[in-house]
C-alpha positions as CSV (number, residue, x, y, z in Angstrom):
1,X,19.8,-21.2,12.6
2,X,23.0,-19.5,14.0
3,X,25.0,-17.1,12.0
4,X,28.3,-14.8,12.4
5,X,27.4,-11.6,13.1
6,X,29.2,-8.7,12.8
7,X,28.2,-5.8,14.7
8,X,30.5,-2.5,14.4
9,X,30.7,-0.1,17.4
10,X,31.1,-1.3,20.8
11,X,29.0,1.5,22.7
12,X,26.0,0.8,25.3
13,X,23.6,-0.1,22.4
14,X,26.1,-1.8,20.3
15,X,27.1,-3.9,23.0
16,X,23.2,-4.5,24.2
17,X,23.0,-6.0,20.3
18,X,26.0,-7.8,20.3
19,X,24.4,-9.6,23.9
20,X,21.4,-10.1,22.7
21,X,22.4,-11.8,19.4
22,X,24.5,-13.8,21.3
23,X,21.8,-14.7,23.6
24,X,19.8,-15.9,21.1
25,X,22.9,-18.1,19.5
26,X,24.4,-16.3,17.0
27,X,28.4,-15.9,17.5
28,X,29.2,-12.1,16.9
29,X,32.6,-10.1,16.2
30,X,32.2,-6.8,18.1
31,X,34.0,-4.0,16.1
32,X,35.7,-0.4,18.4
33,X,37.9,1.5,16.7
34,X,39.3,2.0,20.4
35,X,42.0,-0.8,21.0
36,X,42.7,-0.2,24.3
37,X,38.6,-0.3,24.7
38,X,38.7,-3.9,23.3
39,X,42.0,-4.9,25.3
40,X,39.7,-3.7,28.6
41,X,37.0,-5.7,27.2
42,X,38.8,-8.7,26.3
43,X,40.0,-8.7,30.0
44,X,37.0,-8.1,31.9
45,X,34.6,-10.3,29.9
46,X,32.7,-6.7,30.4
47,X,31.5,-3.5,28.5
48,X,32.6,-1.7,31.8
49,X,32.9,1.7,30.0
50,X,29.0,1.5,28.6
51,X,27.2,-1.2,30.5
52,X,29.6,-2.3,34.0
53,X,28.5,-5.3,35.7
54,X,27.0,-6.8,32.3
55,X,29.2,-10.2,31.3
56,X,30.0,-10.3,27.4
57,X,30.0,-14.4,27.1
58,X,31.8,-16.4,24.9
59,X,30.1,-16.1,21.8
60,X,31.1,-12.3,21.8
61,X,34.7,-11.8,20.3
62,X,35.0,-8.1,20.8
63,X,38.0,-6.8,17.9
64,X,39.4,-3.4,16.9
65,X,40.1,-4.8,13.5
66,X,37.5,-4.0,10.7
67,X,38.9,-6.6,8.4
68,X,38.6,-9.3,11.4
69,X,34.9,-8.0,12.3
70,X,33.9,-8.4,8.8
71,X,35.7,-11.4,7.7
72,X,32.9,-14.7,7.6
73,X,29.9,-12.4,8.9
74,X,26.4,-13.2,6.9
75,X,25.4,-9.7,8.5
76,X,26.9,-6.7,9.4
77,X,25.2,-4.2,11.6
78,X,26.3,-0.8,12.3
79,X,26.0,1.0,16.5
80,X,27.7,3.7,16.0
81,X,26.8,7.5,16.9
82,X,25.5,9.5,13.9
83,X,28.2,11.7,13.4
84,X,30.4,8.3,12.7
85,X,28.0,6.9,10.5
86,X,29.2,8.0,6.8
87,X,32.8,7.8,7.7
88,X,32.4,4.0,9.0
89,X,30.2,3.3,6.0
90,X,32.8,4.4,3.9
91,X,35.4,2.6,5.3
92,X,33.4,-0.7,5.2
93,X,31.5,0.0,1.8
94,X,33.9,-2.3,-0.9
95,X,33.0,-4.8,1.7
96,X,29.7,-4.7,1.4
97,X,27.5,-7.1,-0.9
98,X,23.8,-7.7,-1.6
99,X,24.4,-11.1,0.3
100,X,24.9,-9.6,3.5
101,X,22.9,-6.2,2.9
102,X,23.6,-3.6,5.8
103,X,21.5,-2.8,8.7
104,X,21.8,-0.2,11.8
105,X,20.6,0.5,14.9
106,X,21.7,4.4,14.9
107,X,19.3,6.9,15.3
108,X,19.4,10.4,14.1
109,X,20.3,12.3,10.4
110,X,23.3,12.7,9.0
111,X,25.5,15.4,10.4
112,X,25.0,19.1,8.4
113,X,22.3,18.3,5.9
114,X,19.6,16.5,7.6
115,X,19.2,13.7,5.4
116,X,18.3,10.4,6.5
117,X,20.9,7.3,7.1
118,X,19.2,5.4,4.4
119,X,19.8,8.2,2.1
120,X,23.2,8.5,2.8
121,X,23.8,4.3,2.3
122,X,21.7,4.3,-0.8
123,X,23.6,7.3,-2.3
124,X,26.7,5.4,-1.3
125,X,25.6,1.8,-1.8
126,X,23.7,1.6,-4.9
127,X,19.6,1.0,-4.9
128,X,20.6,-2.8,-5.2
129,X,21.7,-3.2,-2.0
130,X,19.1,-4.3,0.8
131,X,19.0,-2.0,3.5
132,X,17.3,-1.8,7.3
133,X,16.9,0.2,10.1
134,X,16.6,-1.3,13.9
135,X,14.5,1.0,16.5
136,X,12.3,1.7,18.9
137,X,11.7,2.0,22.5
138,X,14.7,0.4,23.9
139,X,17.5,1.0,26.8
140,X,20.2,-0.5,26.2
141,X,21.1,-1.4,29.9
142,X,17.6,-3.5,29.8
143,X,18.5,-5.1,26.5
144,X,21.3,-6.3,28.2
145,X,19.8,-7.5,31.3
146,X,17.3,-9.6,29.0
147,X,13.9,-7.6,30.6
148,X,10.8,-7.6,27.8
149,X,12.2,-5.2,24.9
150,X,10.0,-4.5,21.7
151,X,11.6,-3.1,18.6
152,X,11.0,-2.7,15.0
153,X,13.0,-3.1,12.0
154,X,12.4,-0.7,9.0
155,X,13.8,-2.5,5.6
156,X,13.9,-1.0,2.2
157,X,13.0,-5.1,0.7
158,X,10.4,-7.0,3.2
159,X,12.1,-9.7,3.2
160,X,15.9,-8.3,4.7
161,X,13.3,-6.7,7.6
162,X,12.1,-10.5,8.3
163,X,15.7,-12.3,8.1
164,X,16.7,-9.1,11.0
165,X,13.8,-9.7,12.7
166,X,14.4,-13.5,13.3
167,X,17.8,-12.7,13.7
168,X,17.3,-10.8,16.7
169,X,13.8,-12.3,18.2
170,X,14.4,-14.2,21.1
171,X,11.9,-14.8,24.1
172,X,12.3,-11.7,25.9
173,X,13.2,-9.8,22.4
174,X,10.0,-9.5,20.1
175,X,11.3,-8.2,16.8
176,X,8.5,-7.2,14.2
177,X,9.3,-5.2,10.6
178,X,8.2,-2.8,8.6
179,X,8.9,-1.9,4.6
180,X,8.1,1.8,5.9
181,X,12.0,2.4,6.6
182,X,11.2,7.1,6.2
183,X,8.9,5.9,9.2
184,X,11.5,4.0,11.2
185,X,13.8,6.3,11.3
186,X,12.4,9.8,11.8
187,X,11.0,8.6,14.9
188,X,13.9,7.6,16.2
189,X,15.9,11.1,14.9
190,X,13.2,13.2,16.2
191,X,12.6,11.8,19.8
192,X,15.6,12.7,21.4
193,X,15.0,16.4,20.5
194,X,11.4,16.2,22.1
195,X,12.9,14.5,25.3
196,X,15.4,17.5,25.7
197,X,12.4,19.6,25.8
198,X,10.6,17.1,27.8
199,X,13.5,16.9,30.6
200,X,14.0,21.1,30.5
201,X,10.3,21.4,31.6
202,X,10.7,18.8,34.8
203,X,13.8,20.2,35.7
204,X,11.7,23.7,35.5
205,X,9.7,21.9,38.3
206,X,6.9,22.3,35.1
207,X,4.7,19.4,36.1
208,X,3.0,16.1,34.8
209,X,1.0,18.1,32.6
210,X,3.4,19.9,31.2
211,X,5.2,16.6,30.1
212,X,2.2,15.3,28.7
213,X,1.4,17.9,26.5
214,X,5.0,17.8,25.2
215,X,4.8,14.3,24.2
216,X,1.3,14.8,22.7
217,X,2.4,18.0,20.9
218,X,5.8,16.6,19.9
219,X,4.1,13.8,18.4
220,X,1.9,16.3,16.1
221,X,5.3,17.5,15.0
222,X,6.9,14.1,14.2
223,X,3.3,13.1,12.4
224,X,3.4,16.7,10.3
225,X,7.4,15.6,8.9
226,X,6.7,12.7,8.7
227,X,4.0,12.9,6.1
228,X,5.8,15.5,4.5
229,X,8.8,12.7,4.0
230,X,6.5,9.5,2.9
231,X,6.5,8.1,5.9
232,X,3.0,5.9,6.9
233,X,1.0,7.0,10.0
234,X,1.1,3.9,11.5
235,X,5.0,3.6,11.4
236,X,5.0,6.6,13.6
237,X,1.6,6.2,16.0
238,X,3.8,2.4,16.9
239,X,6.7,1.1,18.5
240,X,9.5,3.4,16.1
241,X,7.8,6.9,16.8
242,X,5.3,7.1,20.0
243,X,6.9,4.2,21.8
244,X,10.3,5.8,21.3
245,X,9.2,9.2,22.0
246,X,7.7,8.3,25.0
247,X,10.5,6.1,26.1
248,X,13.2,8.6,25.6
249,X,10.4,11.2,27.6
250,X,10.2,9.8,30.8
251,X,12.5,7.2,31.2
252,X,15.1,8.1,33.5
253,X,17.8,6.3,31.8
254,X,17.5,8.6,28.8
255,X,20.5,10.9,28.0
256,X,18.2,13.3,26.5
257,X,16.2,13.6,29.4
258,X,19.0,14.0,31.5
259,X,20.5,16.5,29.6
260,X,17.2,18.3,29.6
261,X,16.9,18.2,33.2
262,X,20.4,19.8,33.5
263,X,19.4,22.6,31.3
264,X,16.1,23.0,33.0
265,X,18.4,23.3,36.5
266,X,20.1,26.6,34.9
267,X,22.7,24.5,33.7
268,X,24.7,25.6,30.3
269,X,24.5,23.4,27.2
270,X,28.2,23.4,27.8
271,X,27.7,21.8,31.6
272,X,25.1,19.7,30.8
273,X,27.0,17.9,28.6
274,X,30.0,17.2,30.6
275,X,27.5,16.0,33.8
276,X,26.0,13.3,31.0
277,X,29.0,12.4,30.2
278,X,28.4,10.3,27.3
279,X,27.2,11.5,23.7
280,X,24.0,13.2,23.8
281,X,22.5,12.7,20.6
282,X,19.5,15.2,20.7
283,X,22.1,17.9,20.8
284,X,23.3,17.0,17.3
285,X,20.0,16.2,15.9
286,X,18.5,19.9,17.1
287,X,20.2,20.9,14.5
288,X,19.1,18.5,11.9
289,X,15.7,18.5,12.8
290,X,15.5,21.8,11.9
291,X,17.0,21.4,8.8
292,X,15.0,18.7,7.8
293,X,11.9,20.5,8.8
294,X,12.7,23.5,6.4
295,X,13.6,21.0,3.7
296,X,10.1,19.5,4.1
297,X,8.3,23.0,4.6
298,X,6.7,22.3,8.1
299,X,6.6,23.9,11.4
300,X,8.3,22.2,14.5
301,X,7.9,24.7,17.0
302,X,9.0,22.5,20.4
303,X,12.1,21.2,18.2
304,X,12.7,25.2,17.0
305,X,13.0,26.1,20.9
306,X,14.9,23.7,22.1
307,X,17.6,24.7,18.8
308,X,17.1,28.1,20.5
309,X,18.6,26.6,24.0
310,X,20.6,25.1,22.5
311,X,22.4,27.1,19.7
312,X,21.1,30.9,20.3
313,X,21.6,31.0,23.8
314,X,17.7,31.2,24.6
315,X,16.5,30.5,28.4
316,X,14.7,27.5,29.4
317,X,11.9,29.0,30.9
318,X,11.0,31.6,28.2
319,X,11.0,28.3,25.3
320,X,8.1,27.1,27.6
321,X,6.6,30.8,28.0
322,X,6.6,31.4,24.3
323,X,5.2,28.0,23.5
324,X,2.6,27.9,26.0
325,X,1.6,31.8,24.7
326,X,1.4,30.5,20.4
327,X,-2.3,31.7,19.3
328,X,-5.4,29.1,19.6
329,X,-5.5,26.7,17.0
330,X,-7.5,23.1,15.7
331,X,-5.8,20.5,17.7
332,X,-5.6,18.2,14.3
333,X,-5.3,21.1,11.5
């Protein structure tokens, strides 16, 4: 059954949504703050700042009006980076009803306290108010193409996960869902740290080994918070933590490991940044991550070097020395 979708924040994954909704049937109202963004888009039928070459369609009606987004939407579903993410739920929040509920597809914690979006909605939102989380191991430029994508949706009430889940399934688009939401979003915050680390060590000319021990061992430290925060095993061993994490690892079109592969070059946070280009959201959630990891009392050690790059001015190649040189341990202690 088709419905009105509002979707707020017109970046590459945003827009990926907004496509694939539409490609599915649904008629959607994509929200940027940015009018002269939606004037370009409105003009070139095309995302050309996030995803060039990649036609909108007519059931996309891209907006910079909130009121005009929202107005006859059964859903609303939020795009934008994490450091927006409060201040766009706060604009939007007397507009909000059970009805409708509120999902996202951002991934990361909220800005200076490492809390989790959900904790910031519910605070905000009331513990009536149905809430859920899209992720998982997904580029948006593929989304957008229509190539095989699997993702999960984490919801706080089962059956708000299913109704986004339908809502987004489509025949190259398998949605499944999850009432772990903890789960579906630390793996999603946590990856993009991991793949910093994972792009430093090729750009150190580190090896396949090297990677795959980073994954495996990054993993261990998403599993150890994860617990820590309530989230189930299984939420993080499936699509939302290892097929994210490994995604955002080796994939090429990661920003993460981009910017990882910069720093691992002898490039400066600083320079890195401007060769992405675009926002590079494991930078942000270094800090977090740590915070989060000394809320929960656990030890992150990849994600504590990689804050060391990043914030302490610590070198590349002495974060892989010092990890490589930690005592012996159990694998699984």
């Amino acid at each position: 059954m088709s419905s009105r979708i509002a979707v707020l924040g017109a970046g590459s994954w945003g827009t990926a949504l907004a496509m694939q909704l539409a490609r599915v049937g649904h008629s959607v109202a994509l929200w940027a703050r940015d009018a002269s963004h939606v004037e370009a888009m409105k003009a070139s039928g095309e995302n050309a700042r996030y995803l060039p070459g990649r036609p909108l369609g007519d059931a996309i009606e891209p907006t910079s009006e909130l009121a005009l987004a929202l107005q006859g939407a059964d859903r609303i579903l939020l795009a934008v980076p994490s450091s927006a993410f409060v201040d766009v739920l706060d604009e939007i929040g007397d507009r909000l009803d059970a009805g409708r509920g509120l999902a996202w597809a951002t991934k990361g914690f909220e800005p200076g306290t490492g809390r989790l979006l959900s904790e910031c909605a519910r605070e905000r939102l009331g513990s009536s108010m149905p809430l859920a989380a899209v992720t998982g191991p997904s580029f948006a430029g593929e989304v957008a193409l229509g190539l095989p994508t699997a993702v999960t949706v984490g919801a706080s009430d089962p059956d708000f996960g299913r109704a986004w889940a339908a809502l987004l399934h489509g025949s190259s688009f398998r949605a499944y869902y999850t009432a772990d939401l903890v789960g579906a979003q630390l793996g999603g915050a946590v990856k993009n740290v991991l793949a910093i680390a994972c792009g430093m060590a090729d750009g150190l000319g580190l090896g396949n080994n090297t990677r795959a021990a980073l994954i495996t061992r990054g993993l261990a430290e998403l599993m150890r918070l994860g617990e820590a925060m309530g989230a189930e095993g299984r939420t993080l061993m499936g699509l939302a933590g290892l097929g994210d994490l490994v995604l955002t690892c080796t994939g090429d079109a990661s920003r993460n490991r981009q910017f990882g592969l910069a720093l691992g070059r002898g490039e400066t946070p600083d320079e890195a940044m401007k060769t992405i280009g675009q926002v590079v959201e494991g930078y942000h959630a270094a800090e977090e991550v740590m915070r989060a990891a000394d809320r929960a009392g656990v030890e992150m050690p990849i994600s504590e070097q990689v804050h060391g790059i990043l914030y302490r001015g610590w070198s590349a190649a002495k974060g892989v020395k010092v990890l490589m040189e930690r005592e012996p341990k159990a694998e699984n202690e």
